[in-house]
Gaussian input, Z-matrix of N, CA and C with variables (Angstrom, degrees):
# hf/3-21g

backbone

0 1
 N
 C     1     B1
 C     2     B2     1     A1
 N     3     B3     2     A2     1     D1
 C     4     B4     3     A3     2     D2
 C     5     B5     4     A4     3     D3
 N     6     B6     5     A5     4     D4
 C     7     B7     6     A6     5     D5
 C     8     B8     7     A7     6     D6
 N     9     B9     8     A8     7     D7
 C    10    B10     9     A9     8     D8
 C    11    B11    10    A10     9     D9
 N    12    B12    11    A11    10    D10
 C    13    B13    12    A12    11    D11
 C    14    B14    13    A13    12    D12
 N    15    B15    14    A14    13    D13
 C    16    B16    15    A15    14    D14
 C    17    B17    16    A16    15    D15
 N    18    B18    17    A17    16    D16
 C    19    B19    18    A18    17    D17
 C    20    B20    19    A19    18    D18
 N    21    B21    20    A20    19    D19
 C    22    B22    21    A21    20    D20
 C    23    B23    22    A22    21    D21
 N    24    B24    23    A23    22    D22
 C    25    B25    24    A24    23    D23
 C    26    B26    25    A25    24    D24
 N    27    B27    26    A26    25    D25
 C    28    B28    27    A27    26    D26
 C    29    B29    28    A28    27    D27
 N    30    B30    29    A29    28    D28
 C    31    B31    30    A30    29    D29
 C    32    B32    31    A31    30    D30
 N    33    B33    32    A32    31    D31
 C    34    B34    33    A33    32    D32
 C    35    B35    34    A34    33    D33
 N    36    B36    35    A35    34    D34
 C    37    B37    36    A36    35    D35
 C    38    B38    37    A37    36    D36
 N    39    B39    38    A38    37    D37
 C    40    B40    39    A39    38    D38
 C    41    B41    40    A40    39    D39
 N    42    B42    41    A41    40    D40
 C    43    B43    42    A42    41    D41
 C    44    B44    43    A43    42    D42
 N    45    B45    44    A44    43    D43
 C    46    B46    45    A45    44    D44
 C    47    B47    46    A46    45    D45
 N    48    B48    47    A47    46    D46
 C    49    B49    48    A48    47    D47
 C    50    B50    49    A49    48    D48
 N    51    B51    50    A50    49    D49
 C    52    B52    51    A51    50    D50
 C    53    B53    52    A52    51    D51
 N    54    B54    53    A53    52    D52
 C    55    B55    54    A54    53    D53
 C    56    B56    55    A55    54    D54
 N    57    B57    56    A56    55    D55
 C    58    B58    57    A57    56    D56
 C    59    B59    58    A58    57    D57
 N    60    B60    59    A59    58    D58
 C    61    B61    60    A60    59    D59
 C    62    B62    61    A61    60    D60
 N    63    B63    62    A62    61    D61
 C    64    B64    63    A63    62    D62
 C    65    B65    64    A64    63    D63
 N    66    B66    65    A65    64    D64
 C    67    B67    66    A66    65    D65
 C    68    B68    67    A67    66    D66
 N    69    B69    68    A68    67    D67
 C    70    B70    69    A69    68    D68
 C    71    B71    70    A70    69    D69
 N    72    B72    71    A71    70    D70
 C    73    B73    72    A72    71    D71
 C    74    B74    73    A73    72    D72
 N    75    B75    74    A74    73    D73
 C    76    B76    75    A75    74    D74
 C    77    B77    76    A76    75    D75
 N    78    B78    77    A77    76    D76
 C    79    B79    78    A78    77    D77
 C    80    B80    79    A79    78    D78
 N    81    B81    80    A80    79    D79
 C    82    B82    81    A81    80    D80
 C    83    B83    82    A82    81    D81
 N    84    B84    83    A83    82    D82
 C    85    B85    84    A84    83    D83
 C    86    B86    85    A85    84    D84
 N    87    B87    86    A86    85    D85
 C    88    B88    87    A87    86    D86
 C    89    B89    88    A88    87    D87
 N    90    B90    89    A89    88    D88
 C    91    B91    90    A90    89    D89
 C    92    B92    91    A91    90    D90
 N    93    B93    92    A92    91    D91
 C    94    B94    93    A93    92    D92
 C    95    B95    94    A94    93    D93
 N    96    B96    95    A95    94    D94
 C    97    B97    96    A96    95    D95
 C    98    B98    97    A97    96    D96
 N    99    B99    98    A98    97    D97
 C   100   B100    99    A99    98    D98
 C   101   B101   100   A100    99    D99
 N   102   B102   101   A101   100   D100
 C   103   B103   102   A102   101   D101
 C   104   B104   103   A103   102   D102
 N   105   B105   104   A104   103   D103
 C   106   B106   105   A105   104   D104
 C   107   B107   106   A106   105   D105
 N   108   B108   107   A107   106   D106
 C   109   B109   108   A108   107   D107
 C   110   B110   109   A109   108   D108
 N   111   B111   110   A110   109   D109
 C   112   B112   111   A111   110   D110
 C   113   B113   112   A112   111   D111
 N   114   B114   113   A113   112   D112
 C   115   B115   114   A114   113   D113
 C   116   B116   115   A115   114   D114
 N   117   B117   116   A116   115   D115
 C   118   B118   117   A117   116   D116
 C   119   B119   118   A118   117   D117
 N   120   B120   119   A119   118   D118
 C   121   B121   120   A120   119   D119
 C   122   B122   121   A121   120   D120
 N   123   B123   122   A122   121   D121
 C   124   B124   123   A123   122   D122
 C   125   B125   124   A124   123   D123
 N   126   B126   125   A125   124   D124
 C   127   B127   126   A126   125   D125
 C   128   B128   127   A127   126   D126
 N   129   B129   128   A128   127   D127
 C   130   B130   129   A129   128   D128
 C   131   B131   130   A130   129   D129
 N   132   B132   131   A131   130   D130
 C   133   B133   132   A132   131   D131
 C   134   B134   133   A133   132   D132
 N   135   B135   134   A134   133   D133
 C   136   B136   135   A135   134   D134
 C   137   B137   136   A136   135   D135
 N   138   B138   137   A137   136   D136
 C   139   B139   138   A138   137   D137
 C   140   B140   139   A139   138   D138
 N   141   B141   140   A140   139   D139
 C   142   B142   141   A141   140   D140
 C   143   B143   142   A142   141   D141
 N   144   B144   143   A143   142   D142
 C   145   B145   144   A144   143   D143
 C   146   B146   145   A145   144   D144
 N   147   B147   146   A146   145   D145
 C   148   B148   147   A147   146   D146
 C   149   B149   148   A148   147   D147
 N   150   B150   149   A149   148   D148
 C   151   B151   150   A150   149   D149
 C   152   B152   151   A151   150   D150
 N   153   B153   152   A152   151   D151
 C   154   B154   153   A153   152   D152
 C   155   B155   154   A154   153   D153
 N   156   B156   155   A155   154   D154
 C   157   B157   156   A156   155   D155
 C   158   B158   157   A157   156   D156
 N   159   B159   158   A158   157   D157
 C   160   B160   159   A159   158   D158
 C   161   B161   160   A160   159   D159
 N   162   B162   161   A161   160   D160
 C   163   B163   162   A162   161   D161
 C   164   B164   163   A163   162   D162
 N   165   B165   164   A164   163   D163
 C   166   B166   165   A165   164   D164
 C   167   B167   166   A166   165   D165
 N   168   B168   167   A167   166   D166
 C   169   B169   168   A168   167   D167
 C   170   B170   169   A169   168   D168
 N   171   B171   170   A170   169   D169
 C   172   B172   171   A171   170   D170
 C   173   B173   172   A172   171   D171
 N   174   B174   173   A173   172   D172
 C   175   B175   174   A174   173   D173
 C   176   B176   175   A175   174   D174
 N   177   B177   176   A176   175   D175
 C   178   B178   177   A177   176   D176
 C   179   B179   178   A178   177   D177
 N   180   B180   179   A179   178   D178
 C   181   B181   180   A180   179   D179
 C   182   B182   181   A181   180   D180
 N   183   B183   182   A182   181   D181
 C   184   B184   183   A183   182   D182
 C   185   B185   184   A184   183   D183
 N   186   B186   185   A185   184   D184
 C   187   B187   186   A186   185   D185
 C   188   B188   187   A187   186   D186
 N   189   B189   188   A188   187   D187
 C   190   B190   189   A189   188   D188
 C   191   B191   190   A190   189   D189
 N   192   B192   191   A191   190   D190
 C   193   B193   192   A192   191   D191
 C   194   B194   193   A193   192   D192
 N   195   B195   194   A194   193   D193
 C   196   B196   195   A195   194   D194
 C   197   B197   196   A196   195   D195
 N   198   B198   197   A197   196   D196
 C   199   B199   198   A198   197   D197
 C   200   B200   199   A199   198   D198
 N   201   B201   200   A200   199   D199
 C   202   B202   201   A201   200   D200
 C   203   B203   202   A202   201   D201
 N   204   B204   203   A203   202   D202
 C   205   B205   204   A204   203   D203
 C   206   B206   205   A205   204   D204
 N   207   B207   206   A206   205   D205
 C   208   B208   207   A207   206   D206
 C   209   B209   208   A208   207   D207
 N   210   B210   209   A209   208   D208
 C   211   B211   210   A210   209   D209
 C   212   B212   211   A211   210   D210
 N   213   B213   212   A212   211   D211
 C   214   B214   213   A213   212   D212
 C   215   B215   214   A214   213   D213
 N   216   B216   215   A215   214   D214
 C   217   B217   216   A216   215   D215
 C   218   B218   217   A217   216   D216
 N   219   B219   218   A218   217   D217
 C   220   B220   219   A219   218   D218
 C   221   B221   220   A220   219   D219
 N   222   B222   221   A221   220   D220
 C   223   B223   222   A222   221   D221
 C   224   B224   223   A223   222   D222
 N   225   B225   224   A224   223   D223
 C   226   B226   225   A225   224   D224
 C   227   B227   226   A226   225   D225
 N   228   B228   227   A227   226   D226
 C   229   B229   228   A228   227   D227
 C   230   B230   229   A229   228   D228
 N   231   B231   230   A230   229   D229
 C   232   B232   231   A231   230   D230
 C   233   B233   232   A232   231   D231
 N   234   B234   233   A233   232   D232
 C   235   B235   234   A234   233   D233
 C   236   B236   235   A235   234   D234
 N   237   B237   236   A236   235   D235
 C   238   B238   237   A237   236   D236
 C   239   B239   238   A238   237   D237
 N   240   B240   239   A239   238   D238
 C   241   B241   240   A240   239   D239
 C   242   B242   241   A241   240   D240
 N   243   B243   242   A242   241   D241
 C   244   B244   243   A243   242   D242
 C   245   B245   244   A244   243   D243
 N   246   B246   245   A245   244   D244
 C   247   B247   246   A246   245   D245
 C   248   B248   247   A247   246   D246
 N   249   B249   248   A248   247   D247
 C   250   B250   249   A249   248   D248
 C   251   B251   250   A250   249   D249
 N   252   B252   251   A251   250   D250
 C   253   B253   252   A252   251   D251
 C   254   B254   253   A253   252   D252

   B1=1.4459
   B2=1.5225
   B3=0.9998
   B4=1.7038
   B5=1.3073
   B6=1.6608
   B7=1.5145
   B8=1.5064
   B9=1.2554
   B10=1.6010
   B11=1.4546
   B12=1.4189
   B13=1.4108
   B14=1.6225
   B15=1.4999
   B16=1.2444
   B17=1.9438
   B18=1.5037
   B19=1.1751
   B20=1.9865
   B21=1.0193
   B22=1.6961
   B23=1.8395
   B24=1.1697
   B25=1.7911
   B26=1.9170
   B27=1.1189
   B28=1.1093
   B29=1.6625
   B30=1.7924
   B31=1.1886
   B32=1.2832
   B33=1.6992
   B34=1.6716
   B35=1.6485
   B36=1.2983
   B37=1.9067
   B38=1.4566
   B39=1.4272
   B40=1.3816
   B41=1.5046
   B42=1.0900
   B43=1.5957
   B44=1.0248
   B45=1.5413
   B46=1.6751
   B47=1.7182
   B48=1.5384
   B49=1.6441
   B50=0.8994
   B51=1.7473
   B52=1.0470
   B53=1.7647
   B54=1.4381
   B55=1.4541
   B56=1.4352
   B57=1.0176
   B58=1.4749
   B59=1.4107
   B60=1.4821
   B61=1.3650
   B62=1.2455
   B63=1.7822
   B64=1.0009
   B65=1.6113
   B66=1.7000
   B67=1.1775
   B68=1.6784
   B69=0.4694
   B70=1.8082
   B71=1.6326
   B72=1.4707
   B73=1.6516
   B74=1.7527
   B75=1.1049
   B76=2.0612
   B77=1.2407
   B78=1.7523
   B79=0.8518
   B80=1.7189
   B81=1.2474
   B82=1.4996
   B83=1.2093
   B84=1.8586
   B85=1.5781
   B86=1.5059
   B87=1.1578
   B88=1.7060
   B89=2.0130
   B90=1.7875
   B91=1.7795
   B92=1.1990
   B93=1.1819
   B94=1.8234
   B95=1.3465
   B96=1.4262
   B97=2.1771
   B98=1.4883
   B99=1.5643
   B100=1.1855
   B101=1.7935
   B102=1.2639
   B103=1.5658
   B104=1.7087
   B105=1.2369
   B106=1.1051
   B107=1.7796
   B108=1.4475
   B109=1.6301
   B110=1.7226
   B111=1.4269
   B112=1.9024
   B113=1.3458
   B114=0.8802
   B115=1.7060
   B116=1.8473
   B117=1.8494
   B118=1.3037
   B119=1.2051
   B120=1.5042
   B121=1.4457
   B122=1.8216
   B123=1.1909
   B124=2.0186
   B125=1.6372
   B126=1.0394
   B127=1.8675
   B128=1.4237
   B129=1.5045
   B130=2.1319
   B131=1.5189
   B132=0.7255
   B133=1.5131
   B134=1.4924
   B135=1.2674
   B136=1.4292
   B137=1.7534
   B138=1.4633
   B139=1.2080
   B140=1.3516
   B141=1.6131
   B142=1.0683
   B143=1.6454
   B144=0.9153
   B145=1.5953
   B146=1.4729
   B147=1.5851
   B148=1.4407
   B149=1.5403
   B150=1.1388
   B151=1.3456
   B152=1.1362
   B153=1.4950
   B154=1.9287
   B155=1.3187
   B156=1.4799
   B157=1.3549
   B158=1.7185
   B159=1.4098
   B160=1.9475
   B161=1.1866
   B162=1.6791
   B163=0.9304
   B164=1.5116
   B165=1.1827
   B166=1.7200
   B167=1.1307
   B168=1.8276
   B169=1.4434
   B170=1.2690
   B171=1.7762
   B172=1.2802
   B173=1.6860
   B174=1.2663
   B175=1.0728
   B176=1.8229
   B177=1.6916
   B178=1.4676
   B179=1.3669
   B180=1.6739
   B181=1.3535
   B182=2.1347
   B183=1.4572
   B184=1.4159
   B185=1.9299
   B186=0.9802
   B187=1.2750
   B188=1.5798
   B189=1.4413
   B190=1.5554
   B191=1.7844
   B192=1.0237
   B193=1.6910
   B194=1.9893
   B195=1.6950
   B196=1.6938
   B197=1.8917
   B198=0.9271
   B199=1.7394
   B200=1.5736
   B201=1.1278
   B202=1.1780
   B203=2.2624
   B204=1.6593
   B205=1.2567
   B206=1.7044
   B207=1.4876
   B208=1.1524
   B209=1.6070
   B210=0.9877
   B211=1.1752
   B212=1.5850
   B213=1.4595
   B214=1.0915
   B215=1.5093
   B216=1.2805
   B217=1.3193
   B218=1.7579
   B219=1.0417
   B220=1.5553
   B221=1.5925
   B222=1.6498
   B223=1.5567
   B224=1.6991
   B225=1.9443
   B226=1.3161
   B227=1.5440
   B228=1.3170
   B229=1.6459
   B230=1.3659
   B231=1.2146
   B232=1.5624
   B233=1.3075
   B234=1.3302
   B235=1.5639
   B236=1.3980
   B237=1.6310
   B238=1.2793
   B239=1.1738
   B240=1.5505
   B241=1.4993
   B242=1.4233
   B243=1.4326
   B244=1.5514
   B245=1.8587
   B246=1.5500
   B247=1.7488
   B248=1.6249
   B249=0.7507
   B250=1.5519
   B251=1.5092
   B252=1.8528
   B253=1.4397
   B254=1.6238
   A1=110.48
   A2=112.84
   A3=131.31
   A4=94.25
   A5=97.75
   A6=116.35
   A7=133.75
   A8=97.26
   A9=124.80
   A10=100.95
   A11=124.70
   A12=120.95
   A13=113.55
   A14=110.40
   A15=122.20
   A16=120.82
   A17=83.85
   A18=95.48
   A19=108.62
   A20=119.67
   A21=119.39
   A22=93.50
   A23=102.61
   A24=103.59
   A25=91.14
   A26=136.49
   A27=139.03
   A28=89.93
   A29=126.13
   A30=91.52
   A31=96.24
   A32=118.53
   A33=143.92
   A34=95.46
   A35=107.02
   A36=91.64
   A37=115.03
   A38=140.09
   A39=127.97
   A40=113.24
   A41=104.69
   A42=108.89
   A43=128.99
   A44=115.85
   A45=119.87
   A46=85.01
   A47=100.30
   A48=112.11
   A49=113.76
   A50=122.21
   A51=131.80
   A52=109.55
   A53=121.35
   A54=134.72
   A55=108.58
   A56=134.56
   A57=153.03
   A58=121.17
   A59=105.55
   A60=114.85
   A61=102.32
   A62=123.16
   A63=112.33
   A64=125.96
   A65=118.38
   A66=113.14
   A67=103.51
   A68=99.62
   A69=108.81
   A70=105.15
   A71=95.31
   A72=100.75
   A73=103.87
   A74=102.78
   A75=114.11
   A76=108.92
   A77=114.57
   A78=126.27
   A79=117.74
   A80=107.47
   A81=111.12
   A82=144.13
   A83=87.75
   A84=104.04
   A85=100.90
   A86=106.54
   A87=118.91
   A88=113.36
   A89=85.94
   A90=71.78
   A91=112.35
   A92=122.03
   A93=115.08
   A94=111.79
   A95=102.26
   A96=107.82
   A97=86.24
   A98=131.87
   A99=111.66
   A100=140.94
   A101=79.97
   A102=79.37
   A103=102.15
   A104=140.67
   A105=126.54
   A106=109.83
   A107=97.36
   A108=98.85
   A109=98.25
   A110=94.04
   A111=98.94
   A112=109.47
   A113=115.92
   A114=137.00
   A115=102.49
   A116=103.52
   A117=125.37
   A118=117.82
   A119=99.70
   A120=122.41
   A121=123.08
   A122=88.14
   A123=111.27
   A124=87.94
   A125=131.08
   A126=141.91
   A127=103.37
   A128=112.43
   A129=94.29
   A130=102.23
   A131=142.70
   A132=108.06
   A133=135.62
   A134=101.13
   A135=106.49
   A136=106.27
   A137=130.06
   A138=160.51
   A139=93.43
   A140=113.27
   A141=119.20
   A142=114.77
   A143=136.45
   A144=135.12
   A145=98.73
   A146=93.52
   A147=106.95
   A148=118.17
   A149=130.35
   A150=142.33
   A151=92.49
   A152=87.79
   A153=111.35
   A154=110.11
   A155=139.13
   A156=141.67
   A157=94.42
   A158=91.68
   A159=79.12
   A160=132.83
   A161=109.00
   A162=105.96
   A163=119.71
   A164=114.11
   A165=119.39
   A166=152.00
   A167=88.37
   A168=92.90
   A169=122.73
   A170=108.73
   A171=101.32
   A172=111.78
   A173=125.42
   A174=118.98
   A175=135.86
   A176=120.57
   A177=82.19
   A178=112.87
   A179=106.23
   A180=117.31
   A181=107.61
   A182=103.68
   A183=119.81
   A184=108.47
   A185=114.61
   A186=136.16
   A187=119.78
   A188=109.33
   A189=122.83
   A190=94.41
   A191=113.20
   A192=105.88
   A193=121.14
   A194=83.01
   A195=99.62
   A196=99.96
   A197=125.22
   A198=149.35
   A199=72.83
   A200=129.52
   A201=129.37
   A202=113.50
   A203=84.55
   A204=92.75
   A205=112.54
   A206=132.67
   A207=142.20
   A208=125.04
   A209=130.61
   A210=131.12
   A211=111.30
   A212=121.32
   A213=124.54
   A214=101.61
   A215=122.68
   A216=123.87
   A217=129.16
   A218=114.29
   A219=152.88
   A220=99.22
   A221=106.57
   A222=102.69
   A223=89.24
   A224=96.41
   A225=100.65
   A226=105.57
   A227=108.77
   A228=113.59
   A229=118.58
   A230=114.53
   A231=93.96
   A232=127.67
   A233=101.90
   A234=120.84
   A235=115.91
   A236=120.89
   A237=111.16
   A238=113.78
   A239=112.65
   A240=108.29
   A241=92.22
   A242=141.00
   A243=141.11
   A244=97.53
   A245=91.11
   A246=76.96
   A247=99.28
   A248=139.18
   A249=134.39
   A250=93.06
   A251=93.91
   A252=106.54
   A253=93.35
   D1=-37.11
   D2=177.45
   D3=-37.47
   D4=-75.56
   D5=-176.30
   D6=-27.92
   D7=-43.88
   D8=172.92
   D9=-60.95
   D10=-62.90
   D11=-168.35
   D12=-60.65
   D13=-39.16
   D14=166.42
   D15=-39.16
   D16=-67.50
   D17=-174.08
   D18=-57.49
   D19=-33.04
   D20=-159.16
   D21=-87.55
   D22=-32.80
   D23=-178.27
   D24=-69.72
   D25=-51.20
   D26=-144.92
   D27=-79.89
   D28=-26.12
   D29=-165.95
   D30=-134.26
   D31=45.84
   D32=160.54
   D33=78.25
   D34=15.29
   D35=-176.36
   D36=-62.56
   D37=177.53
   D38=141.31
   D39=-78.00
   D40=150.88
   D41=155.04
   D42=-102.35
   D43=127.95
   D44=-144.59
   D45=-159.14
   D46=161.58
   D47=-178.15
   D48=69.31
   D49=-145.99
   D50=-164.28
   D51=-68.63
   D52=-24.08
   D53=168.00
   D54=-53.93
   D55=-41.68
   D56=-175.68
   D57=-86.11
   D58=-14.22
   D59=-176.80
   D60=-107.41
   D61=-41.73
   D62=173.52
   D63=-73.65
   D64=-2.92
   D65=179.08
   D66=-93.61
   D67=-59.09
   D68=167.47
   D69=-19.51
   D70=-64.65
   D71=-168.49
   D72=-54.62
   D73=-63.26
   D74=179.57
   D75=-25.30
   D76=-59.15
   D77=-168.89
   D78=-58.97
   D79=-62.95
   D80=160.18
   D81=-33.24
   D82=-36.83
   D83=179.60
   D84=-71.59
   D85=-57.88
   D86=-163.96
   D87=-47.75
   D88=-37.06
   D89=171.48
   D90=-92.62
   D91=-25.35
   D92=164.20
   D93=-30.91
   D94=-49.72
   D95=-166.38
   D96=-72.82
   D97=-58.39
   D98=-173.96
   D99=-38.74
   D100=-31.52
   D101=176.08
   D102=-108.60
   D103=33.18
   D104=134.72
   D105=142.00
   D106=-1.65
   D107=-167.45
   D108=-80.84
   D109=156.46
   D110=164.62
   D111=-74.60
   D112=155.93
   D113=166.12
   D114=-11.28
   D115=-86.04
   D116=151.85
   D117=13.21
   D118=-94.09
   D119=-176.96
   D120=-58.55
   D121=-22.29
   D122=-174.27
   D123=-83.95
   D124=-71.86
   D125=178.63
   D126=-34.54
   D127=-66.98
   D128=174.05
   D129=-89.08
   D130=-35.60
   D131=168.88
   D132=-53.38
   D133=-13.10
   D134=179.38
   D135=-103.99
   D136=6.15
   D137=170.32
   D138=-77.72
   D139=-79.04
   D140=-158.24
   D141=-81.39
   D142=-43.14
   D143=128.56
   D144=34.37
   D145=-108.00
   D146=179.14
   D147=-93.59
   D148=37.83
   D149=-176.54
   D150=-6.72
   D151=96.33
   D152=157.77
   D153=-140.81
   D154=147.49
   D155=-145.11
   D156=-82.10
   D157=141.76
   D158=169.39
   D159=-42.89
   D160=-37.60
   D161=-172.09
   D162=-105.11
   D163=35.61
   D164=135.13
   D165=-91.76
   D166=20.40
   D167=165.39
   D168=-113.34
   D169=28.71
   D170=176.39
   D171=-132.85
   D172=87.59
   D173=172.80
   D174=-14.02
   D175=144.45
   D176=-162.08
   D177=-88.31
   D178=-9.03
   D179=-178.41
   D180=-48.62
   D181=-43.40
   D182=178.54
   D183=-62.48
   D184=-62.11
   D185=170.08
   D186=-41.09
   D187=-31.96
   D188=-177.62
   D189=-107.42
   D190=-34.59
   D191=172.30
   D192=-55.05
   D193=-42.20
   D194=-169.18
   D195=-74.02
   D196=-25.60
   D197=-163.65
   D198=-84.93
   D199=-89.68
   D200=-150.90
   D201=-37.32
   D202=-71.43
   D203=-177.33
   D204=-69.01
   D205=5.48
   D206=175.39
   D207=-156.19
   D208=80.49
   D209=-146.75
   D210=-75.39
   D211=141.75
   D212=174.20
   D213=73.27
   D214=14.53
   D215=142.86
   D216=-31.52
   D217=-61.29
   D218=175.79
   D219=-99.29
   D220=121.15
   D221=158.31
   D222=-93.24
   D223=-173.40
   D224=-155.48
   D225=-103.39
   D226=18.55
   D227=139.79
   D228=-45.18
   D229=-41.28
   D230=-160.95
   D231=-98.51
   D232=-0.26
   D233=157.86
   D234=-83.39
   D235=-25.64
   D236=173.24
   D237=-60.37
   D238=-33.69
   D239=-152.60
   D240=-71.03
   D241=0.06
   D242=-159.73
   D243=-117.23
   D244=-9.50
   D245=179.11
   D246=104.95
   D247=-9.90
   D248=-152.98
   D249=-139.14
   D250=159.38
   D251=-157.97
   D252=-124.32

């Protein structure tokens, strides 16, 4: 996912979708933990924050990469939620 952000800053894209959801979310999470929350508690709060489905923060291109090199990583929820089977 990193990669993704890397790559779209490097070649003037916006970051939008699941890129945007997953930076958003990190971000949220990370100061949640900063000021004192567990992991847990930092992950849905930063869900619920901006109430966006968990699983928009994972692109499916990312999601079908991680499946690949580890299978059953991802059930196949989380491609539905992208439309894809």
């Amino acid at each position: 996912m990193v990669n993704r952000l890397r790559a779209a800053l490097a070649e003037g894209r916006p970051i939008e979708g699941a890129d945007a959801s997953f930076y958003i979310h990190e971000l949220s999470e990370y100061t949640m933990m900063n000021k004192g929350l567990d992991y847990s508690s930092a992950h849905q709060g930063a869900l619920g924050k901006y109430q966006v489905s968990p699983y928009s923060v994972y692109h499916p291109d990312v999601i079908n990469a991680i499946n690949a090199a580890e299978s059953g990583s991802f059930n196949p929820n989380w491609l539905k939620f992208w439309g894809q089977q």
